[in-house]
Structure formats: structure tokens, C-alpha cells
PyMOL Python script that loads the backbone (N, CA, C, O; Angstrom):
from pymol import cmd

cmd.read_pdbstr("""\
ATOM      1  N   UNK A   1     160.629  95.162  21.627  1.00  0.00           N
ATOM      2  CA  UNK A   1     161.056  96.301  20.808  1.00  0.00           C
ATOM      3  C   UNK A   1     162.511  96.117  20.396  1.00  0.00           C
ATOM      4  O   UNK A   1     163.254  95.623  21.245  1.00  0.00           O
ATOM      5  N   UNK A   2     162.951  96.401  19.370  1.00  0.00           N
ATOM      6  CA  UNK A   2     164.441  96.149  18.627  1.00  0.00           C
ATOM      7  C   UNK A   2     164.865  97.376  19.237  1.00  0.00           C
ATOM      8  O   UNK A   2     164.385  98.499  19.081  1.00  0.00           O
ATOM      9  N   UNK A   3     166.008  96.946  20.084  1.00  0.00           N
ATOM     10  CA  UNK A   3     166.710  98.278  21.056  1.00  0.00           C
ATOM     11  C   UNK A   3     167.432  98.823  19.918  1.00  0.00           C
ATOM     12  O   UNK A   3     168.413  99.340  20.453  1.00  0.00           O
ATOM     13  N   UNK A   4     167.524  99.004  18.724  1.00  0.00           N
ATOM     14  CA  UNK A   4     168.118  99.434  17.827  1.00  0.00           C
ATOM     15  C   UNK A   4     167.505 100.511  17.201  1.00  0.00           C
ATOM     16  O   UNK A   4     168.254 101.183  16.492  1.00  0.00           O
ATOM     17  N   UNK A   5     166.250 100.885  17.279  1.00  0.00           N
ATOM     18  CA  UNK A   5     165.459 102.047  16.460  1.00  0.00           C
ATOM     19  C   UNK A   5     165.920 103.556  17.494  1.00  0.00           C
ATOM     20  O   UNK A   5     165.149 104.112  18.277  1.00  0.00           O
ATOM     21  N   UNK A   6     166.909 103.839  17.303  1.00  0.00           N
ATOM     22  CA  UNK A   6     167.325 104.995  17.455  1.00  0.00           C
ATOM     23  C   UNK A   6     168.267 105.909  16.438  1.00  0.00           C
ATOM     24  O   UNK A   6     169.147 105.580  15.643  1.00  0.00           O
ATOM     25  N   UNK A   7     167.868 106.825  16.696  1.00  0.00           N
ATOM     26  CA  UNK A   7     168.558 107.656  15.267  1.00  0.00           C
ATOM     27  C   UNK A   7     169.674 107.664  15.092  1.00  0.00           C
ATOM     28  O   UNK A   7     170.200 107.499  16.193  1.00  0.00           O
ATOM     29  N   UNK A   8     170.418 107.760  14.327  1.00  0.00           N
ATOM     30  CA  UNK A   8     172.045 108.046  14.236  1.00  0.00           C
ATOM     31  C   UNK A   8     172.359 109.343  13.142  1.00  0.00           C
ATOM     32  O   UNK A   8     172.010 109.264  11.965  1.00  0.00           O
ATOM     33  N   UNK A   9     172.760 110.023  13.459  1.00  0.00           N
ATOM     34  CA  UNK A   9     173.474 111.982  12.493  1.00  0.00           C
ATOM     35  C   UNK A   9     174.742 111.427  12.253  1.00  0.00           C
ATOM     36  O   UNK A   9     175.666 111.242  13.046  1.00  0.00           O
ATOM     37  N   UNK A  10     174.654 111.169  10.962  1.00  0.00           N
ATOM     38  CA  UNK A  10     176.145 110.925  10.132  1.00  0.00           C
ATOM     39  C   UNK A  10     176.697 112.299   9.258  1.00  0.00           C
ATOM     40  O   UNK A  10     176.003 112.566   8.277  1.00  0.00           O
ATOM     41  N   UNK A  11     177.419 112.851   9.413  1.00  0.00           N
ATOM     42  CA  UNK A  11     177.933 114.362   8.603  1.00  0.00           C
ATOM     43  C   UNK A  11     178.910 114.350   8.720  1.00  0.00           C
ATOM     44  O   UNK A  11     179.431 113.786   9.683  1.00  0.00           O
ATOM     45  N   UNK A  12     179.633 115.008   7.732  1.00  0.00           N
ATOM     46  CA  UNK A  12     180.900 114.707   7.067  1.00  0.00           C
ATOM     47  C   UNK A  12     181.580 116.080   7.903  1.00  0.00           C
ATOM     48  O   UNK A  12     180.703 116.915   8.126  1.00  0.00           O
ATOM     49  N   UNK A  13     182.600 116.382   8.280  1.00  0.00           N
ATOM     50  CA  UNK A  13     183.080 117.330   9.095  1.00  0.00           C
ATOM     51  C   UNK A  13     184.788 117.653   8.977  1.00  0.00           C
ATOM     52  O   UNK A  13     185.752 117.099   9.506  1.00  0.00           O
ATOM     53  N   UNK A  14     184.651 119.113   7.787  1.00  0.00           N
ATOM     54  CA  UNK A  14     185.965 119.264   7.369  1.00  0.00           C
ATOM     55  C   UNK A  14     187.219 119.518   8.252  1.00  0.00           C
ATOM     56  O   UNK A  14     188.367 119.452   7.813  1.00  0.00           O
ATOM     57  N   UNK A  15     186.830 119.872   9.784  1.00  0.00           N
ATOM     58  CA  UNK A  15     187.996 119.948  10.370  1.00  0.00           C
ATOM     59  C   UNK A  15     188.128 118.603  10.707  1.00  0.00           C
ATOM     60  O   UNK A  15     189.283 118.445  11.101  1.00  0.00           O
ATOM     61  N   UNK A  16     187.657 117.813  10.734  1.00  0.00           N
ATOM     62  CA  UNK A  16     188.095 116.570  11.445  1.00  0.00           C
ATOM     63  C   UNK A  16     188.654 115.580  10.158  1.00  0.00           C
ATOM     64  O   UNK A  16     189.392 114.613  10.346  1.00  0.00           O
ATOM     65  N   UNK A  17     188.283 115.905   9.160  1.00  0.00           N
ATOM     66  CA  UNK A  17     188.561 115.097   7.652  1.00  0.00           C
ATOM     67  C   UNK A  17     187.937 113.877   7.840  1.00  0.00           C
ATOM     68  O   UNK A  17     188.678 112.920   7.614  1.00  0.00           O
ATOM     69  N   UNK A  18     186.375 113.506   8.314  1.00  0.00           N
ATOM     70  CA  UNK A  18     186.162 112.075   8.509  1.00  0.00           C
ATOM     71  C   UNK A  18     184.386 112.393   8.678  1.00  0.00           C
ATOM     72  O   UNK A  18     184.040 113.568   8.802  1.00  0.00           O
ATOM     73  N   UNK A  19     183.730 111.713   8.675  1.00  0.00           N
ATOM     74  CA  UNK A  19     182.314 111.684   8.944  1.00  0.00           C
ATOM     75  C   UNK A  19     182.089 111.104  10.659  1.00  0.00           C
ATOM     76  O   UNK A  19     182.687 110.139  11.136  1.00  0.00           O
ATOM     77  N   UNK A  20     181.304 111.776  11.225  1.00  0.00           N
ATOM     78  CA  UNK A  20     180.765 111.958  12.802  1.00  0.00           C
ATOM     79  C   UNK A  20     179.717 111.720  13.042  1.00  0.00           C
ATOM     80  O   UNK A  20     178.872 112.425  12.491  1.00  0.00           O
ATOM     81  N   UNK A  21     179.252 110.640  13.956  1.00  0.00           N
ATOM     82  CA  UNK A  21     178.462 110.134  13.999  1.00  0.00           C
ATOM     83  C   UNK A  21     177.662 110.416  15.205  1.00  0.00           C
ATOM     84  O   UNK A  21     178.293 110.300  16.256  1.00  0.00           O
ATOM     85  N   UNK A  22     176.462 110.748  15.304  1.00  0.00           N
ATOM     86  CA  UNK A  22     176.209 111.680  16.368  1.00  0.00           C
ATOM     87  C   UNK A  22     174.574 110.495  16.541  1.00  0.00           C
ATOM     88  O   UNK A  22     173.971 109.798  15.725  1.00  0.00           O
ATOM     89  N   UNK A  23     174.350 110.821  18.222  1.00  0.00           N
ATOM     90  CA  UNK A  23     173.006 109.579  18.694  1.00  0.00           C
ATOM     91  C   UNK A  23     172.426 110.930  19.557  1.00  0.00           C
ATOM     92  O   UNK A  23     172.891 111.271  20.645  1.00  0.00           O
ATOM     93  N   UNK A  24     171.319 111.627  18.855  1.00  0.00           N
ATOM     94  CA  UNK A  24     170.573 112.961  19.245  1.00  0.00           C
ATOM     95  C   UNK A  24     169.678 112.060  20.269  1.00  0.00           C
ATOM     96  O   UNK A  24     169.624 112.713  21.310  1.00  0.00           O
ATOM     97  N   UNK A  25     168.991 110.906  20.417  1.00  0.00           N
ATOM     98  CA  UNK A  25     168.383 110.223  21.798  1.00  0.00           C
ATOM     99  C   UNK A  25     168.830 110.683  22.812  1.00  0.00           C
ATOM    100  O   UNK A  25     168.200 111.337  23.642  1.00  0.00           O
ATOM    101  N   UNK A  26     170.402 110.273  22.857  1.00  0.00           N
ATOM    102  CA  UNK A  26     171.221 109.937  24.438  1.00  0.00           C
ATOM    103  C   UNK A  26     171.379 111.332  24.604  1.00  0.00           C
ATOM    104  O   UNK A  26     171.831 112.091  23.747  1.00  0.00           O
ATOM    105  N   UNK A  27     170.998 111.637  25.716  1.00  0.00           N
ATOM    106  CA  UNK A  27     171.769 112.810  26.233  1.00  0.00           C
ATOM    107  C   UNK A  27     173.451 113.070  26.589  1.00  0.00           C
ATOM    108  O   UNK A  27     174.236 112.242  27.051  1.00  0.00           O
ATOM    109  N   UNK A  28     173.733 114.566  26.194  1.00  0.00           N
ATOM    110  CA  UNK A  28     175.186 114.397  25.880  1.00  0.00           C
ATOM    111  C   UNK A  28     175.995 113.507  24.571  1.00  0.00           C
ATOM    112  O   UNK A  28     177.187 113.542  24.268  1.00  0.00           O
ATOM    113  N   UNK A  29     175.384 113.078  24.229  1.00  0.00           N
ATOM    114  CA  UNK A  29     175.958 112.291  22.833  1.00  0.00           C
ATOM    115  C   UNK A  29     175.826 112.963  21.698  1.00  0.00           C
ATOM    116  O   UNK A  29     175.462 112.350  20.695  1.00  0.00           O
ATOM    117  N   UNK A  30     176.086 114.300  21.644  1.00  0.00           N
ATOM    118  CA  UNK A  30     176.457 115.014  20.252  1.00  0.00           C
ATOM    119  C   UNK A  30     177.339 114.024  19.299  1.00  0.00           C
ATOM    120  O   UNK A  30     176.936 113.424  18.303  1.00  0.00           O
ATOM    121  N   UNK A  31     178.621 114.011  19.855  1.00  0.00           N
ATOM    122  CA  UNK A  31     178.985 113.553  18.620  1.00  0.00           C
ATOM    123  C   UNK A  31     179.984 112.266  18.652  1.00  0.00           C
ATOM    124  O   UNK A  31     181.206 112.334  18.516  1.00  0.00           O
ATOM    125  N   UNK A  32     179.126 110.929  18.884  1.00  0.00           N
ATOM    126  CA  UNK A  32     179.828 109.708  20.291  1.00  0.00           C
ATOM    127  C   UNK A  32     180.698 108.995  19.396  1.00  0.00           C
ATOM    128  O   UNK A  32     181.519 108.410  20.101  1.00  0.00           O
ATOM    129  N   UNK A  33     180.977 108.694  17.809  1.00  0.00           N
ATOM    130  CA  UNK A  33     182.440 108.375  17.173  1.00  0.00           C
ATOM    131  C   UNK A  33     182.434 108.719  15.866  1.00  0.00           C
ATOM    132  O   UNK A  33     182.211 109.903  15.615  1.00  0.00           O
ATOM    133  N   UNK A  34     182.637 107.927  14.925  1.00  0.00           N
ATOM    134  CA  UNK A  34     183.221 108.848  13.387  1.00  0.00           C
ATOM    135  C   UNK A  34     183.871 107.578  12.670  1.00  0.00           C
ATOM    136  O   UNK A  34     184.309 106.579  13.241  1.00  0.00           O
ATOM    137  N   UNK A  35     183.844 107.803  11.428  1.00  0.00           N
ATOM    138  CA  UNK A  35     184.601 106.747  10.260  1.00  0.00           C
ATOM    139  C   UNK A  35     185.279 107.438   9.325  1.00  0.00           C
ATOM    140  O   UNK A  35     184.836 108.507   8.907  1.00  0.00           O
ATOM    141  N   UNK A  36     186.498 106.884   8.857  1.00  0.00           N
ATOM    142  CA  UNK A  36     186.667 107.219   7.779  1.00  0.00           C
ATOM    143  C   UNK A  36     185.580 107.438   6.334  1.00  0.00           C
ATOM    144  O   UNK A  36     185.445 108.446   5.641  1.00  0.00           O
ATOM    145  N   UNK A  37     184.997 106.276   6.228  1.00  0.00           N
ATOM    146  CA  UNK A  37     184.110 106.135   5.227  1.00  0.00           C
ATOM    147  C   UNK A  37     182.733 106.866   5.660  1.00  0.00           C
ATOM    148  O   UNK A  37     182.759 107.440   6.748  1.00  0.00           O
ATOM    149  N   UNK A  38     181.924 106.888   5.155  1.00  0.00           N
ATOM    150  CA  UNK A  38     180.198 106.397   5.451  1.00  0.00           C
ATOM    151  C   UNK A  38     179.884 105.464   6.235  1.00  0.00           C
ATOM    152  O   UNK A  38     179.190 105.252   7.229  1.00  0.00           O
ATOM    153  N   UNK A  39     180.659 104.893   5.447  1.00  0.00           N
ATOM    154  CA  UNK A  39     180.314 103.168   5.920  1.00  0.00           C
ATOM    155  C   UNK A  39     180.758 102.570   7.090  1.00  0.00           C
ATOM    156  O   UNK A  39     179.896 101.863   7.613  1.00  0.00           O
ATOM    157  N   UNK A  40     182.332 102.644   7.952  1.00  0.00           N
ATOM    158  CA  UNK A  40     182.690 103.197   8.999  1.00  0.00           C
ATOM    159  C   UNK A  40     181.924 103.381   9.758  1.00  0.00           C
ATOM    160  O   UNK A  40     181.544 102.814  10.782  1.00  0.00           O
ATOM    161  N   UNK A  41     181.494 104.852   8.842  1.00  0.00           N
ATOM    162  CA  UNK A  41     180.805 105.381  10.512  1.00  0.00           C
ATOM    163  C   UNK A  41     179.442 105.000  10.388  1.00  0.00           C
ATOM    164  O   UNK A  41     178.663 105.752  10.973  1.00  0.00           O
ATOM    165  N   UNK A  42     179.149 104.437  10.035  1.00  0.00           N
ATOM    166  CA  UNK A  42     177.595 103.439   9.816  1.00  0.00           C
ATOM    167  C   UNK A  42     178.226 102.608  10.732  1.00  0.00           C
ATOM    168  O   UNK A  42     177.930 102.857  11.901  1.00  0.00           O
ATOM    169  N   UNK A  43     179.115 101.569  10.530  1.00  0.00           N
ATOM    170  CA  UNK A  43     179.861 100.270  11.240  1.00  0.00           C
ATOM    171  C   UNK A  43     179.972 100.793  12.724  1.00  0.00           C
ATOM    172  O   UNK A  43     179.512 100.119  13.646  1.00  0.00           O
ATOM    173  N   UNK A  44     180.588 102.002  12.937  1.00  0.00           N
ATOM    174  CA  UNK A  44     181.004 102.353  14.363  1.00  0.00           C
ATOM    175  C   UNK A  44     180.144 103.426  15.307  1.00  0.00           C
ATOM    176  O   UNK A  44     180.316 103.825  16.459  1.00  0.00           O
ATOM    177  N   UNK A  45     179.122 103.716  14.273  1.00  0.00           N
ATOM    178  CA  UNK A  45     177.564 104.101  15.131  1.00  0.00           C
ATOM    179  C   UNK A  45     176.880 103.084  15.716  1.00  0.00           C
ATOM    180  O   UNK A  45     176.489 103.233  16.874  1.00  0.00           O
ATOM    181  N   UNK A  46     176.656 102.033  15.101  1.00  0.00           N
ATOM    182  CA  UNK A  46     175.626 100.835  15.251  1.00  0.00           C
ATOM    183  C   UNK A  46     176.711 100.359  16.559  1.00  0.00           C
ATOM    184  O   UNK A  46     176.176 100.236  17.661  1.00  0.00           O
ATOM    185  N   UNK A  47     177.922 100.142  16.476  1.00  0.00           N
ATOM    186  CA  UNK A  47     178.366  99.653  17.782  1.00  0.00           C
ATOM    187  C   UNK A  47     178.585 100.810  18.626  1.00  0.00           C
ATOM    188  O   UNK A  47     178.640 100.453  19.803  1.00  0.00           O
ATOM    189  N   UNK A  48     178.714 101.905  18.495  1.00  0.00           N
ATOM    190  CA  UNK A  48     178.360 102.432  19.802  1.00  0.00           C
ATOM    191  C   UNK A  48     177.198 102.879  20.057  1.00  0.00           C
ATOM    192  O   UNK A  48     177.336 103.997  20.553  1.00  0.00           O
ATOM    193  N   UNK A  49     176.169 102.608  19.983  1.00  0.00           N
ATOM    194  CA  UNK A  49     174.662 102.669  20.109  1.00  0.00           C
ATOM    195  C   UNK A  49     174.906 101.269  20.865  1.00  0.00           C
ATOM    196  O   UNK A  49     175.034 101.284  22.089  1.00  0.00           O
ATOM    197  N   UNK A  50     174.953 100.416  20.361  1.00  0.00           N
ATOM    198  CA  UNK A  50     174.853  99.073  20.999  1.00  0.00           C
ATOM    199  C   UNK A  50     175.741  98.666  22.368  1.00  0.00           C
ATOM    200  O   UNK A  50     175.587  97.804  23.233  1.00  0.00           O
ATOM    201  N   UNK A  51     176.640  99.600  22.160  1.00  0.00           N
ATOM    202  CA  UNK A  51     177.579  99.646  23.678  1.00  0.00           C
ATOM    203  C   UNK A  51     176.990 100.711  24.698  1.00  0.00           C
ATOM    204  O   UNK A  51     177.117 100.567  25.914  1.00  0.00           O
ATOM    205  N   UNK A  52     176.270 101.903  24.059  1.00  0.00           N
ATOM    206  CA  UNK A  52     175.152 102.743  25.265  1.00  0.00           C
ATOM    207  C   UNK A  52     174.481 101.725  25.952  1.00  0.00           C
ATOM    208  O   UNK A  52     174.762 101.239  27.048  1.00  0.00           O
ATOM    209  N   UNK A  53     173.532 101.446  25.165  1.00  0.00           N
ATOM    210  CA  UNK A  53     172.520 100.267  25.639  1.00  0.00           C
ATOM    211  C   UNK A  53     172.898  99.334  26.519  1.00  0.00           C
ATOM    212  O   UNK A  53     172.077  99.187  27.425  1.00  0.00           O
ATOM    213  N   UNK A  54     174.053  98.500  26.595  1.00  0.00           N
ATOM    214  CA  UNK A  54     174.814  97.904  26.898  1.00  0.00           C
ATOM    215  C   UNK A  54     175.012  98.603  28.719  1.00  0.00           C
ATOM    216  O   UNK A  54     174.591  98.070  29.745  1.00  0.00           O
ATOM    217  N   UNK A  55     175.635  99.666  28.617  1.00  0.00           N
ATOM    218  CA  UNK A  55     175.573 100.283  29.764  1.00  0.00           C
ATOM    219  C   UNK A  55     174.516 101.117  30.144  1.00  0.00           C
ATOM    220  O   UNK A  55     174.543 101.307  31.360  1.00  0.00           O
ATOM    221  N   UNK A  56     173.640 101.661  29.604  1.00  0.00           N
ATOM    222  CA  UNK A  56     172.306 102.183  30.419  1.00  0.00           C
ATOM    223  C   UNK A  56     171.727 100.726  31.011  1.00  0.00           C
ATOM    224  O   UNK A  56     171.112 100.728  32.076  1.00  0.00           O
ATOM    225  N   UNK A  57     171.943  99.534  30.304  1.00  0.00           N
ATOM    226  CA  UNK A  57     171.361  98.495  31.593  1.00  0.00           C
ATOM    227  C   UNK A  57     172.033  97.490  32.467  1.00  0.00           C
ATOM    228  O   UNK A  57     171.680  96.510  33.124  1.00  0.00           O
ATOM    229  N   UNK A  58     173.327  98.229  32.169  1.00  0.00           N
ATOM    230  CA  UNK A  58     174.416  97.526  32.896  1.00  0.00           C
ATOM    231  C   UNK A  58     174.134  97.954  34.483  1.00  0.00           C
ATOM    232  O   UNK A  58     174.220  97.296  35.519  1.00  0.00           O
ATOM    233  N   UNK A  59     173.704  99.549  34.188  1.00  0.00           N
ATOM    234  CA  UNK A  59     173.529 100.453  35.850  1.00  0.00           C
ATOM    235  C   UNK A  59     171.741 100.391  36.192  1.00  0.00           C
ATOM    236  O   UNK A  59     171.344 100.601  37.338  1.00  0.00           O
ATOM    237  N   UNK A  60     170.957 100.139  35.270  1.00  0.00           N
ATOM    238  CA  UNK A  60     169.551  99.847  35.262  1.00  0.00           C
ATOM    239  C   UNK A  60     168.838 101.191  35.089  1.00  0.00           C
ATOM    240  O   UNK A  60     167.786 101.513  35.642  1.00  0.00           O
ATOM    241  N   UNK A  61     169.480 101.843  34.338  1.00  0.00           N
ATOM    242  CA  UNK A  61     169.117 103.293  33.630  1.00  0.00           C
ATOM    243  C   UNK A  61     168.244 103.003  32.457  1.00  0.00           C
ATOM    244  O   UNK A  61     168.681 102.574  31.389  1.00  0.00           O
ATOM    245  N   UNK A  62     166.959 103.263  32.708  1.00  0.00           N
ATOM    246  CA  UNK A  62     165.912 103.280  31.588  1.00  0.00           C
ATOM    247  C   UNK A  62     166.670 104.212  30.185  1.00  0.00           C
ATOM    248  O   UNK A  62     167.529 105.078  30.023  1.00  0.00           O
ATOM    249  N   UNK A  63     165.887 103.533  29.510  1.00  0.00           N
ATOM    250  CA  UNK A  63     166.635 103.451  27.637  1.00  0.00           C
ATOM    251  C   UNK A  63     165.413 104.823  27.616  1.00  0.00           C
ATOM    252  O   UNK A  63     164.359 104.953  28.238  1.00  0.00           O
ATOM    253  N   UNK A  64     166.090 105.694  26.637  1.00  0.00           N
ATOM    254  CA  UNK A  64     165.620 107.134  26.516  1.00  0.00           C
ATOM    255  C   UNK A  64     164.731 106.763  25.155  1.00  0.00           C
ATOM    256  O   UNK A  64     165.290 106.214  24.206  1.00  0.00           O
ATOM    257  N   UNK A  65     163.542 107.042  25.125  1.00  0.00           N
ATOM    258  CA  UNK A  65     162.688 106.751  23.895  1.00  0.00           C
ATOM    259  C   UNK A  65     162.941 107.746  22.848  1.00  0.00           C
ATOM    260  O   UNK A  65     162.951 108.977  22.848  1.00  0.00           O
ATOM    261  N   UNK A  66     163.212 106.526  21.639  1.00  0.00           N
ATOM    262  CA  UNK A  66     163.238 106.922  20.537  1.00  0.00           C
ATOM    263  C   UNK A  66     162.827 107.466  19.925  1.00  0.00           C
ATOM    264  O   UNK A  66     161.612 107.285  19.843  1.00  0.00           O
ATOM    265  N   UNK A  67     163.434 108.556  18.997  1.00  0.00           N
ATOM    266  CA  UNK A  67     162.336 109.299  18.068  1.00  0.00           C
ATOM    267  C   UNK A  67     161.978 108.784  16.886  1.00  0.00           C
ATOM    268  O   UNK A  67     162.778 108.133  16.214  1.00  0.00           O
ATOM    269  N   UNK A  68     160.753 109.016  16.507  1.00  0.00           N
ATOM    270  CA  UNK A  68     160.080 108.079  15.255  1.00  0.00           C
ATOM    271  C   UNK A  68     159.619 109.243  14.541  1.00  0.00           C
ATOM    272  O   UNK A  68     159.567 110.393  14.975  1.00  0.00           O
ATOM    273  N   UNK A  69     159.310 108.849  13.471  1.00  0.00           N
ATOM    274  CA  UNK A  69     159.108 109.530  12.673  1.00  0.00           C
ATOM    275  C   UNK A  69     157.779 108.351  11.912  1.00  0.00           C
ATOM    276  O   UNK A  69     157.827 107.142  11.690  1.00  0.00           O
ATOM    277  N   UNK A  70     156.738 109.330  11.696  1.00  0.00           N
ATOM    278  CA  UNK A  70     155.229 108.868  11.057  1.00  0.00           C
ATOM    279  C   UNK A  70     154.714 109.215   9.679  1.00  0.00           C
ATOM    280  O   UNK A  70     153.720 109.819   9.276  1.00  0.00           O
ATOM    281  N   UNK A  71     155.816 108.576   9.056  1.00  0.00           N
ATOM    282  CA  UNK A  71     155.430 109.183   7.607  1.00  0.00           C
ATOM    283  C   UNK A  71     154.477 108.120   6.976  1.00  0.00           C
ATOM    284  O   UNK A  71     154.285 106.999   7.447  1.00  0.00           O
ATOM    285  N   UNK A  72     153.974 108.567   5.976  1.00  0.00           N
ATOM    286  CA  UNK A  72     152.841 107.663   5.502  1.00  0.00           C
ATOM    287  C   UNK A  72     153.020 106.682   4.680  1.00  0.00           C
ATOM    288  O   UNK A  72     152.067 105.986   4.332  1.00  0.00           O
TER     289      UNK A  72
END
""", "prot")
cmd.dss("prot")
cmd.show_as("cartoon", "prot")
cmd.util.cbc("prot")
cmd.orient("prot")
């Protein structure tokens, strides 16, 4: 399975002046970093998704299943 199919909430957030990048899987991970751009925070979601992972099996903490979506 590509440990990568997990969701990422990108929204733009006027008090902070930047887009927030939020991983609704992980528990507690409302809102885990942010970019200037979109794109940013595209760039700095994908690595911190990839640095969770990283440590849920660093401690041997089963990976929280992904939500999918079954569209046709």
C-alpha cells in the first residue's frame, strides 16, 4: 500500500495570512504545518505526513487507516 493515500485539508486562513495544512487521519493533527503558497503547503504537507509515518513506525504504532473515498 503507498503509505501516502492519506488526506491532506489545505485552507487558506486570514488570521494567520498563509494556507494550513491539516492531516484529519492522525489524531490530534488539526492543523500539523502551512505554506505561504498552495504549493508550499502542498510541499510541506506531503513532508509532514511523511515524517508522521516516519514516527508512528519509528515507536511501532500502527498507521491509522485512511479515508477513501468511492466515487465512480
Amino acid at each position: 500500500m503507498n503509505k501516502l493515500k492519506y488526506q491532506m485539508v489545505i485552507q487558506w486562513s486570514l488570521e494567520d495570512n498563509c494556507f494550513l495544512v491539516g492531516l484529519p487521519d492522525f489524531p490530534g493533527q488539526r492543523w500539523r504545518t502551512h505554506g505561504d503558497t498552495y504549493e508550499l503547503a502542498v510541499k510541506n504537507g506531503i513532508e509532514a505526513l511523511e515524517s508522521l509515518i516516519i514516527a508512528y513506525e519509528a515507536v511501532g504504532d500502527a498507521l491509522p487507516e485512511p479515508t477513501v473515498c468511492n466515487a465512480a
